[in-house]
Structure formats: C-alpha cells, structure tokens
C-alpha positions as CSV (number, residue, x, y, z in Angstrom):
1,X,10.7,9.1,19.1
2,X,7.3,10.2,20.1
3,X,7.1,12.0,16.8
4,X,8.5,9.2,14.4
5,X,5.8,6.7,16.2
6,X,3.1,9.3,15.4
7,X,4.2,9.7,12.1
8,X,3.7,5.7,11.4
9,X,0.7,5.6,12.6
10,X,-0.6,8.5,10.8
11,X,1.0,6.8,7.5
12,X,-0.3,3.6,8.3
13,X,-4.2,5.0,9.1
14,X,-3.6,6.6,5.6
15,X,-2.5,4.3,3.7
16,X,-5.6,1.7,4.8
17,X,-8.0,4.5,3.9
18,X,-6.4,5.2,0.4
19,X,-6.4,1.5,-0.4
20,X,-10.2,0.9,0.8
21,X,-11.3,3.7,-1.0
22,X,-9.6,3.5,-4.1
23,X,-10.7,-0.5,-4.5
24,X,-14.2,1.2,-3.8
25,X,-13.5,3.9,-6.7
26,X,-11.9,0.9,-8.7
27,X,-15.1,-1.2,-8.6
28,X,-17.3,2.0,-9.0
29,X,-15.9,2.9,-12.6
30,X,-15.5,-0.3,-13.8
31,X,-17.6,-2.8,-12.4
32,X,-16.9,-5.5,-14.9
33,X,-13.0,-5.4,-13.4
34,X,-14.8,-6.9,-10.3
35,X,-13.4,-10.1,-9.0
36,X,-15.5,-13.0,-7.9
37,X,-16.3,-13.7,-4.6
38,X,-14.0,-16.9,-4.6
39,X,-11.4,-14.6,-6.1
40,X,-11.2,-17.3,-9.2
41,X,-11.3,-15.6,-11.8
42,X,-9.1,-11.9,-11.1
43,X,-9.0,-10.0,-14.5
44,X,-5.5,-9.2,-14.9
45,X,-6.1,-5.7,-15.4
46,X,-7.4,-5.0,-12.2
47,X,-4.5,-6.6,-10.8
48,X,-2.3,-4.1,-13.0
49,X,-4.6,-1.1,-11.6
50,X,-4.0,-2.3,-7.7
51,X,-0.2,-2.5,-8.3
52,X,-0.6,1.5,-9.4
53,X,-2.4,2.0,-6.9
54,X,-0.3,0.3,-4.2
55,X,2.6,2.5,-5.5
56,X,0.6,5.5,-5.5
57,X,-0.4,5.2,-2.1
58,X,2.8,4.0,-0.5
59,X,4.6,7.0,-1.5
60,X,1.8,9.5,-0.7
61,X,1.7,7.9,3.1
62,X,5.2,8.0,3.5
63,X,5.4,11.5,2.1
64,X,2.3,12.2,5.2
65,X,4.1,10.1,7.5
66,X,7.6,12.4,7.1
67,X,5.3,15.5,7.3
68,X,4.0,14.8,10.4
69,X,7.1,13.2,12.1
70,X,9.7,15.4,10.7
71,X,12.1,12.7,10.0
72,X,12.9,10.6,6.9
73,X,14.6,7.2,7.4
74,X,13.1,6.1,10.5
75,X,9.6,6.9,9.7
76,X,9.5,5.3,6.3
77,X,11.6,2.4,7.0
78,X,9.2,2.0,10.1
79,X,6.4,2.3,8.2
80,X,7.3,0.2,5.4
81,X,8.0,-2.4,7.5
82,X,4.9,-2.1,8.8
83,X,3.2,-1.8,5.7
84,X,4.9,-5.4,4.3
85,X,3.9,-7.1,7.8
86,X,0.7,-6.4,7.0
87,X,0.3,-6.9,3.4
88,X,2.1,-10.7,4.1
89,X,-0.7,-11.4,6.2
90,X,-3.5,-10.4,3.8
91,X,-1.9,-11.6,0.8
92,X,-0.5,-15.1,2.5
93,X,-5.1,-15.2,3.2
94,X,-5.3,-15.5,-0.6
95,X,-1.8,-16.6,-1.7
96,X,-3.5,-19.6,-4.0
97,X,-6.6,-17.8,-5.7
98,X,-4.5,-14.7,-6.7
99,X,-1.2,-14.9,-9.4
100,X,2.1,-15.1,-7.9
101,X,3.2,-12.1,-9.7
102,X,1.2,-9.9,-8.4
103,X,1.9,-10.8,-4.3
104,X,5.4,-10.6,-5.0
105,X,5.0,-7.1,-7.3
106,X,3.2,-5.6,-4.1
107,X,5.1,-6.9,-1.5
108,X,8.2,-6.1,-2.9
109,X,7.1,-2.2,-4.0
110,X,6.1,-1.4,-0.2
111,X,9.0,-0.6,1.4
112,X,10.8,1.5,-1.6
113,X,8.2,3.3,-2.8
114,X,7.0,4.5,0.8
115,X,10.9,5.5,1.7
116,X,10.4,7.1,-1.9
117,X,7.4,8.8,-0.5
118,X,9.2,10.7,2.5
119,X,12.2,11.2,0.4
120,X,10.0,13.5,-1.7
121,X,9.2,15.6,1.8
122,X,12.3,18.0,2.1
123,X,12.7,18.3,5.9
C-alpha cells in the first residue's frame, strides 16, 4: 500500500512539473500563442497544443507512477483520480473565460490516458 501511495505521489509531483514546464516551453517557442492575462481571448491552437500535452503527460506519469509502485490498476486509477480532482478545481477557476470543449476534452482524457500510461509499464 505503502508502495502504490508512493507511486501517486511520485506521478502526481511529475505530472505538475511536466505541465508547468511544458506551458513554459509552449510560451517560449511561440509567444504569440500567449493568452491574455484575463484569459479572453485563448487562441484555439494553443488550446489544441495543451490537450497534446495533457495526454502526453498523463501517460508518461502514470507509466512513472507504475514504475515506482509496481502495480497497475491501483496506482493509475489512484492517480487519475487524483489528477481529475485537481484539474476540476483549476479548470472550474476559469470555467467562463476558457471554451467548454476544451475543460471537458481534458477532464475527460485524465483518467484513461494515465491508466494507459501504467498499462504501457509491463510489471
């Protein structure tokens, strides 16, 4: 149990770096993606590129979170739980200001694409 719990939080510590750094690299390379402060005016593109991110990330923490727990439908299914708990929250802080399509596109991707993640780890 010890193990699975580690393996969470090592996916979830993961994931959250991925995720800041890769909006950094985002906004790096192609500055004029940049949203405005008020979140207004989102081009749809870098909406498209945080959705392949999101995916991207979720299954590269849940493949980490499997290697360091051991186990595969616990630690992903923990961790994608996790992972939509916490995305609700950010995206429910700018539900109006960003299309519906794209909360429900990343909420919905979390939790399969992070079991896909640990799926890809063969125990």
């Amino acid at each position: 149990m010890l193990k699975i719990i580690l393996g969470v939080l090592v996916g979830f510590i993961v994931w959250t770096i991925l995720w800041l750094g890769s909006n950094a690299v985002i906004l790096a390379v192609a500055p004029s993606l940049s949203p405005s402060a008020d979140l207004s005016n989102i081009p749809t593109a870098y909406l498209v590129i945080r959705l392949v991110a999101s995916i991207i990330i979720s299954i590269i923490s849940g493949y980490i979170a499997v290697l360091v727990a051991k186990e595969i439908p616990k630690t992903t299914l923990s961790l994608g739980f996790l992972l939509l708990l916490t995305g609700i929250f950010f995206e429910a802080m700018a539900w109006n200001q960003i299309p519906l399509w794209y909360h429900l596109i990343f909420l919905i991707l979390l939790i399969p694409m992070t079991v896909a993640g640990g799926k890809l780890k063969k125990l």
